[in-house]
N, C-alpha and C positions, 0 to 999 in steps of 0.2 A: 490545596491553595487556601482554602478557609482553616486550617489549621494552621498555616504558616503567618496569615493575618492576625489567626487570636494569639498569635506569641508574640507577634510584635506588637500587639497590643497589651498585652502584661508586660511587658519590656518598657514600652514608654510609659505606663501608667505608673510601674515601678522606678523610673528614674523619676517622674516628675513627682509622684509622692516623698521621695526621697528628698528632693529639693525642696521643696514645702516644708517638710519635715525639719531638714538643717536651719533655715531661717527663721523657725518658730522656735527650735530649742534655743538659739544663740538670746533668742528675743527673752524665753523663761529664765535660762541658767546665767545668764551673763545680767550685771548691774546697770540701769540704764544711761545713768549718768558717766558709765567706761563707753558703752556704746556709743553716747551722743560725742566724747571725745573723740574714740576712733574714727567715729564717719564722718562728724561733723567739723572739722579743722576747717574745710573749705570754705565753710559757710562762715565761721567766727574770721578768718581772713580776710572776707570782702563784704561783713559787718550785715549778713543774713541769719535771721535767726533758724537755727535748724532742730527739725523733730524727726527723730527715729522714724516713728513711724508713717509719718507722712512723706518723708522724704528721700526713706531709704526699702525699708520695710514692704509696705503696697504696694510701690510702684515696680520691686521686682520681682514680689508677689503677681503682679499684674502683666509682668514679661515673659514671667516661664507659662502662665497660666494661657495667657492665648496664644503660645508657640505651639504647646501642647495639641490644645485645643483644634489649633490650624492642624495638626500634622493627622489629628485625626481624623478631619474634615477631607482632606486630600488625599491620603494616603488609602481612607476606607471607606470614601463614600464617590469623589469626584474620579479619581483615577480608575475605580475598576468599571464604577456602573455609567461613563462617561468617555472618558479616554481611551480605555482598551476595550468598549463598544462601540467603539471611531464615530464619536456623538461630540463630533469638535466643538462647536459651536454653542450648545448650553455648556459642557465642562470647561471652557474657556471663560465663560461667562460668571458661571461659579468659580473658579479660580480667583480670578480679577476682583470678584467679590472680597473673597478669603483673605487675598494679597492687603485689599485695599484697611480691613479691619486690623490685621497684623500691622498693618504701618501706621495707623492711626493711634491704635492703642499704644505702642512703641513709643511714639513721639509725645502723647500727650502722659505716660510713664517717664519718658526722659526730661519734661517740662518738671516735675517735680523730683527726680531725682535728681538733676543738678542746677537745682532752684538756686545755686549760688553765684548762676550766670547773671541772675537779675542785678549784681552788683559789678558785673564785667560788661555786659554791653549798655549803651547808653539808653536804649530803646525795649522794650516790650516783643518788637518785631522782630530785632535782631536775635533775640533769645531764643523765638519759635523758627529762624529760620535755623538757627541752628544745631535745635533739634530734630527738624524735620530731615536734615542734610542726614544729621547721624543715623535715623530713623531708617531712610531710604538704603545706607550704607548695608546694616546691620538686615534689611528687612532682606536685599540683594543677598546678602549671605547665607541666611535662612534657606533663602530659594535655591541657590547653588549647592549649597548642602545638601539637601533633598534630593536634588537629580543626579548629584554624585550616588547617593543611597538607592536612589530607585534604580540607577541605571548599574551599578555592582551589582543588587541583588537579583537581576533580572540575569547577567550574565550566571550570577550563580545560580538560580532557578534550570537555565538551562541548561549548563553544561555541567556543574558539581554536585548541586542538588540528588540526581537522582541514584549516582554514586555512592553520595557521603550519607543518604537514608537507608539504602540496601545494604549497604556496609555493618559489619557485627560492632565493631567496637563503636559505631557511632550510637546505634542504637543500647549498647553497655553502659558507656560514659555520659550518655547528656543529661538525664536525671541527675549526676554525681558533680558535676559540670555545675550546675545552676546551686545545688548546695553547698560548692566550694563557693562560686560567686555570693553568694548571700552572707556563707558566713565572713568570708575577707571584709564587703559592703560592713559587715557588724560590727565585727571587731576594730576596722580602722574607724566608725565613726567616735566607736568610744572615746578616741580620743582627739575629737572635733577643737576641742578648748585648746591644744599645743598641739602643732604643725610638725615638731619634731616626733613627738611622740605618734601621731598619724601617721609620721612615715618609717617608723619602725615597726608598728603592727601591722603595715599593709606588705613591708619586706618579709618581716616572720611567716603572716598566714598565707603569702604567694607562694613561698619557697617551700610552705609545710604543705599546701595543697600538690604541685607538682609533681614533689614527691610521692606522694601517697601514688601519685596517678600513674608514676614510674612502677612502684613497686607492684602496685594491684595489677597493671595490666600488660606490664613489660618483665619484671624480674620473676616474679613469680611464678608468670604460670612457663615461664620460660625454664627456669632452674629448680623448681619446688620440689619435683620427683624425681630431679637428677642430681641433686649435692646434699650431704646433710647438713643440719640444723648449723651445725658450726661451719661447712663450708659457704652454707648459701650467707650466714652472719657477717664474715669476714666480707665475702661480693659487696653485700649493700653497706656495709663499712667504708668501703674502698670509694665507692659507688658515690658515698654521701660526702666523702672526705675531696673526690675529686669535685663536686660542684660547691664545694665549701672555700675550696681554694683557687677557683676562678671567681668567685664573688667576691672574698676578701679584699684584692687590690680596691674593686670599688667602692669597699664599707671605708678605706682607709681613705679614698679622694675624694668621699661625700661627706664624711664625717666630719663631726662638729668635735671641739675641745676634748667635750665630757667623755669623748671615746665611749659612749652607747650605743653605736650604730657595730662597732668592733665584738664588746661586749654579748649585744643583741645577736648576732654571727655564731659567736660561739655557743651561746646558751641553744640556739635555734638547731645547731648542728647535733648537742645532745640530749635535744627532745624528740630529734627525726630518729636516732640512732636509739633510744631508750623508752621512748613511749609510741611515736608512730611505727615503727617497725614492728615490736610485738601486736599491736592492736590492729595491724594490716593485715598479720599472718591469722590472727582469728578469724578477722573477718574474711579475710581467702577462702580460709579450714571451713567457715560455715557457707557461703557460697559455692563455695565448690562442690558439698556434698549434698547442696540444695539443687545441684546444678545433676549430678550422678542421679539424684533421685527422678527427677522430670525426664531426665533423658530416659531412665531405663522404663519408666511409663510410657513414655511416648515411642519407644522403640515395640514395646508389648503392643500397645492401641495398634502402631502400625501394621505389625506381623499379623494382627488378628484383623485387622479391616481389610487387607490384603488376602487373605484366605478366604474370604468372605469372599471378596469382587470375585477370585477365581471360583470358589464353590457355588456362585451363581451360575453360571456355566457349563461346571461338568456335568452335566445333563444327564449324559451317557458316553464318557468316554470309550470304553469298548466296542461299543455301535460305530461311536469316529474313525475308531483307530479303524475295525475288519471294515468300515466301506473305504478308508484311504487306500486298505491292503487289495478291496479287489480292484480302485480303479486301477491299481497300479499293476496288476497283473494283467488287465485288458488293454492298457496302455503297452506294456510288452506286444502282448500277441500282437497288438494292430501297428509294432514298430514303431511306437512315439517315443522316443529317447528324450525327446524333450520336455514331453509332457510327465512321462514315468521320475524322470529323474526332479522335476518340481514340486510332485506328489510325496515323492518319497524325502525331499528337504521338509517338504509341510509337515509332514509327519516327524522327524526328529525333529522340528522347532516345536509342536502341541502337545512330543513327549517333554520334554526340556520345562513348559511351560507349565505342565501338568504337574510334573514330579518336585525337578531340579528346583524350579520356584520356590517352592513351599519350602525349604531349605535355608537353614540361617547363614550358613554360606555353602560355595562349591569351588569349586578347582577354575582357576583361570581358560586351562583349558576349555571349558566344558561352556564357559563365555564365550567364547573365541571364535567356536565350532560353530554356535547360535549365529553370532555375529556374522560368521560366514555362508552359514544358510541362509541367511536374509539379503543380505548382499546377490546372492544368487540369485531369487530370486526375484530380486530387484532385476538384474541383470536381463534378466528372461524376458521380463517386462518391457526395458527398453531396448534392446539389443537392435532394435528395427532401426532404432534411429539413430545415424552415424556420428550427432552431434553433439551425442552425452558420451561424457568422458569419465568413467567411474577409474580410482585407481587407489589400490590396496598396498600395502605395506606392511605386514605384519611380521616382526621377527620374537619368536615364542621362545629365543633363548633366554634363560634364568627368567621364564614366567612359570614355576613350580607353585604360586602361591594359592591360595585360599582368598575369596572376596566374597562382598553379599553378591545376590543375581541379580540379574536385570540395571546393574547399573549404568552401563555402557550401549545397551541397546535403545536407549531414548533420544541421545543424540544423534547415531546414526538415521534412526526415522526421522528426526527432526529436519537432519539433510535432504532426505529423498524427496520429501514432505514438500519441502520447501526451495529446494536445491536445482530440481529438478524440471525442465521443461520441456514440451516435444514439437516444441516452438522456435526454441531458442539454443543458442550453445549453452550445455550446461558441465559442470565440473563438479566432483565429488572427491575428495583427497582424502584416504585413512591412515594413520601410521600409530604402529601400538610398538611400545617394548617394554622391554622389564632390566631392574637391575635387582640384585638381593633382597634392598631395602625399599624397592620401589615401583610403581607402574607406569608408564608417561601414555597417554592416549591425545592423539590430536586429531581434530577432524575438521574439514572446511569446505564448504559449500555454496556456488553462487546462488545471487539474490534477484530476483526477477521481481519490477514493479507488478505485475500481477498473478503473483504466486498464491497459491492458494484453489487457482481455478481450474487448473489445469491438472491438477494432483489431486492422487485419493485424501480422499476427508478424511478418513476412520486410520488411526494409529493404533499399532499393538504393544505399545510402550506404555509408561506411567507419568510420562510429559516431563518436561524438561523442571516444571517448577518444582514438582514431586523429587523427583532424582535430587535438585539440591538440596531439600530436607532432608531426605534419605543420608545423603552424604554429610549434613551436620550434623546428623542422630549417631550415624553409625563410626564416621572418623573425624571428631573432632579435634579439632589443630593437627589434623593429622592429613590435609587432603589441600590442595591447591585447587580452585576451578575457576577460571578467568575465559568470558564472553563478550567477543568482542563482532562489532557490524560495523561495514562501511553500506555504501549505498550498493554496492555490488556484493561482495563475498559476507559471510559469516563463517565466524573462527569459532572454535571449541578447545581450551588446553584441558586436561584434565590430569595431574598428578596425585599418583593415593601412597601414603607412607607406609608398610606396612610391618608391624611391631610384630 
């Protein structure tokens, strides 16, 4: 939350320096006596003598400056450490304050910025009453603005928010996002002095940013290693020419005489086409093998920090193994079927673990088998209770594949984990299948408000946050995995593509 506060706090310091910024160039670059004509007609109309700066100048220097001001009085100091600390009563108070200097300075800003009233109404009185009217107008709007703002961003905080930060492309693009915005903000101011010309480099640098953001993060990595150099040229030819000729009608009904806004279209078309397309594909080429290079470190860290957590452990495998072998033959003699046959799952799940692990990848099957030991005895576990519903689905037709391990048996613990009550009706749903090209695993689990207490603590998984680094280390764009919770069930899709 204090992160999402300092950005809108560079956000509004950056517009309002912005602002400042334009009404002080206009004041350097532009001649004062064209200024005093353009602003001041009103004043020469109803026989006021008008000054730039007194009467135009400070006083909207002095409108943005305590709008500003106000927003970040409310916005970072009265709303969090007052309002959303339900401290009604001084934040209300501060409020009222804030409200009350916003309308003051407003009004006595509008007293001189249209100082040309003192020749419209008869009176002194009349003048302040009707600024103060504007004042109250304009001061309402401020305040309605804000609670539109606070109350959007609040819905987005809760419901989008934590989506669109988990999300890959968001965390991709918003660095690239704010450099586009800055540089459009630049280039359109350049040309501050003609309105026309600002609205042709704000059309150019939109339509060239978009682009870019097309190609980098939709064409590219979509087509790069499946068409060559001239097939993928001709796509984003097609590509650039298709949104060149949905905006054309527009250039041709917004356009002015000089036919520049036509002109500007075309040139813009083969700039994306001539210079942002090859300098995309570079910086793709270098991204991309910046991107091979981290992965394949961080897949080695992984392999080897993982050998590690398990060679912490193997203490003495063999010891494990001959005392599983004799419970399991004393479990015979003494006729425990039950107990013999749980022993003996334990043990191909600590071989599996021991060996199959360490393994850069293994045979689907050999997942499967784990998967279904565990399940078992799971099974074993709750079998007493009539009101757990575990149910399996597995069809191993065209599952011949190769995968890493352990990557399906986090989510299954995560169900038991959590799924699972001896309290409560509980439901457990697994269903795997395979196609040629593909794996589909879904798994679903209900939710119990007091999960957690009731169920073993200790997981023989690598947790569920693990498993999704695993899965962007190891199949990049190449895996679907979509987690989804109501207040009752929790869902698990997992599809892996496999090349």
């Amino acid at each position: 939350m204090n992160q999402i506060r300092k950005t809108e706090l560079s956000i509004a310091t950056g517009i309002f320096l912005l602002l400042i910024f334009f009404l002080l160039y206009r004041s350097i670059s532009y001649n004062v006596f064209e200024l005093q004509h353009e602003y001041g007609y009103k004043f020469g109309r109803y026989h006021q003598v008008f000054d730039y700066y007194k009467h135009y100048l400070l006083p909207l220097m002095a409108h943005i400056t305590v709008v500003y001001l106000a927003f970040l009085a409310v916005h970072l100091w009265i709303i969090p450490y007052y309002y959303e600390e339900e401290r009604w009563k001084m934040g209300s108070l501060f409020l009222a304050i804030v409200t009350g200097v916003v309308f003051l300075t407003i009004m006595i800003a509008s007293t001189w910025y249209n100082g040309y009233l003192f020749g419209v109404y008869k009176t002194v009185q009349g003048v302040h009453t009707h600024c103060a009217k504007s004042a109250f107008i304009i001061t309402i709007f401020y305040a309605t603005l804000y609670a539109l703002y606070y109350a959007g961003r609040h819905l987005f905080l809760i419901h989008l928010y934590p989506k669109v930060l988990s999300s890959p492309w968001f965390r991709q693009t918003r660095t690239e996002l704010v450099c586009i915005a800055v540089i459009i903000v630049m280039l359109t101011s350049t040309g501050f002095r003609h309105h026309e010309v600002m609205g042709l480099l704000f059309f150019t640098s939109t339509y060239l940013g978009a682009m870019y953001l097309v190609l980098m993060y939709i064409i590219l990595p979509k087509y790069y290693n499946r068409l060559t150099i001239r097939q993928l040229t001709l796509r984003v030819a097609l590509i650039n020419l298709s949104a060149f000729l949905l905006m054309l009608p527009y250039s041709v009904v917004m356009d002015h005489p000089g036919g520049a806004m036509i002109v500007m279209s075309i040139i813009t078309y083969f700039i994306t086409l001539l210079l942002l397309y090859p300098l995309t594909i570079w910086m793709y080429r270098i991204r991309h093998a910046h991107t091979d290079t981290i992965l394949g470190l961080q897949k080695a860290l992984n392999k080897s920090e993982t050998g590690l957590d398990f060679l912490r452990w193997q203490i003495n495998p063999h010891f494990l193994f001959n005392a599983l072998n004799t419970l399991y033959g004393t479990a015979l003699q003494e006729k425990a079927g039950a107990t013999s046959e749980g022993i003996q799952k334990l043990g191909d799940m600590m071989r599996f673990m021991l060996h199959d692990n360490l393994l850069e990848k293994i045979s689907l099957s050999k997942e499967i088998a784990y998967l279904e030991n565990y399940i078992s005895l799971q099974r074993l576990r709750t079998q007493a209770s009539p009101d757990i519903l575990i149910e399996v689905n597995i069809n191993d037709e065209h599952c011949e594949h190769e995968i890493a391990p352990m990557l399906l048996i986090p989510f299954v613990e995560n169900a038991f984990k959590h799924g699972v009550s001896l309290r409560h009706k509980s439901r457990i749903i697994l269903s795997l299948s395979c196609t040629p090209e593909k794996i589909y695993f879904d798994i679903s689990n209900t939710v119990h408000s007091n999960r957690g207490s009731e169920v073993e603590k200790e997981s023989m998984g690598i947790g569920l946050h693990n498993v999704q680094q695993r899965l962007a280390l190891l199949y990049p764009h190449r895996h679907e995995l979509n987690i989804r919770e109501t207040t009752t069930e929790f869902f698990v899709h997992l599809t892996i593509e496999i090349v």
